[in-house]
N, C-alpha and C positions, 0 to 999 in steps of 0.2 A: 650878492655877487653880480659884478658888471657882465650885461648881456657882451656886449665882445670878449670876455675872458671868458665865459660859458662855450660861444661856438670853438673856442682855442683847445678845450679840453678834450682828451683823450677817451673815445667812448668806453675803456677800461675803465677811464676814471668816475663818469659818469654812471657804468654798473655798480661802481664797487659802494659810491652815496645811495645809488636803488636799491640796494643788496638789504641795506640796513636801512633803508626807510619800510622797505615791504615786512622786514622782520620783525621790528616794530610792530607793524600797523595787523599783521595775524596775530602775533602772539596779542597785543591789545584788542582786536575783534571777539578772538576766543573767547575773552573772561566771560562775554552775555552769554556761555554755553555752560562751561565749567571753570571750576577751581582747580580741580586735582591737577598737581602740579605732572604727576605724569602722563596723563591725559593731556593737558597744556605741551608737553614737549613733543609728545609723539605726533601729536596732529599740525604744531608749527614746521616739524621737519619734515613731515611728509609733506607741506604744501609750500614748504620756501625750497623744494628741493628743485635741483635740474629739471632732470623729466617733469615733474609736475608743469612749473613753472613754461615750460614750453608748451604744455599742454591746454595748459589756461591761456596764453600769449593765441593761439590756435582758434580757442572759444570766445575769445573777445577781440582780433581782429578788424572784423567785417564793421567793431562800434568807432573805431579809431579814424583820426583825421587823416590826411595822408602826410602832414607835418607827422605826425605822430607815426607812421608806419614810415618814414624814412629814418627818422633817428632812432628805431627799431632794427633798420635794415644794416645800419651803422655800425649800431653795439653787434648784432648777429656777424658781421663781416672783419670785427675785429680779432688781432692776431692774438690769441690766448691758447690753451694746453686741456682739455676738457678730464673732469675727475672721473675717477674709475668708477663712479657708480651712476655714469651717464655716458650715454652716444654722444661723439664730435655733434653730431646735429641739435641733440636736447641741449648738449651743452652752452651752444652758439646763437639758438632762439632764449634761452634764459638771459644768456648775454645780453643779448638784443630786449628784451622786457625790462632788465634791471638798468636799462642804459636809458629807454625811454620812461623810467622812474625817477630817474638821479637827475636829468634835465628838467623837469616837469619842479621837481623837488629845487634845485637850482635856481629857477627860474620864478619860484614863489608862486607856481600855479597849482594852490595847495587843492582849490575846487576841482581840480580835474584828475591831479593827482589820488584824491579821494575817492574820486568817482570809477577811477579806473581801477584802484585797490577795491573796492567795493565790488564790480561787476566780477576779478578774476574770484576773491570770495566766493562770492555766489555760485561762482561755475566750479570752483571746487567741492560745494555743497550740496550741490543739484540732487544726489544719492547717499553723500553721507551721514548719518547720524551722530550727535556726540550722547 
């Protein structure tokens, strides 16, 4: 995709390519844990969910460029409706992570992209066990 049709985009639009890139990229981090497909869902939905997600956006911050913590600040400030099993505000830093996903993804910066799926991982892992 051309870099001016990238900045043109809607950071809705650009959550909603992060949404399903991150989805992907836990439920495939998981499998070096377990197989068990229910194992497999419960721990993908706990860690692609709102709150979570805002929560790891939280723990990986301080690694992020300030390119990156504006098209964060972008998706977080976009006008959307938050799901009943999240605060307006988890709701809106999810936004803001999936948005600077989908651009990153967009934009064919799969090294960073990576690296960023990788760190929130890890911070979701800090305490858990599979």
């Amino acid at each position: 995709m051309e870099e001016s049709l990238i900045k043109t985009l809607s950071p809705l639009v650009l959550a909603h390519v992060g949404d399903a890139y991150f989805h992907l990229y836990i439920r495939t981090r998981l499998l070096d844990f377990t197989h068990n497909i229910t194992r497999l869902h419960e721990f993908s939905a706990e860690i692609v969910s709102a709150p979570a997600q805002a929560k790891l956006y939280s723990e990986i911050e301080n690694l992020l460029t300030d390119d990156e913590r504006d098209i964060f600040r972008r998706g977080r400030n976009a006008h959307s409706h938050a799901p009943r099993k999240a605060t307006v505000a988890e709701y809106h830093a999810s936004t803001g992570f999936e948005a600077l996903l989908g651009e990153l993804f967009l934009r064919k910066n799969f090294t960073r992209l990576n690296e960023i799926c990788e760190l929130a991982f890890a911070a979701a892992f800090k305490e858990k066990t599979l």
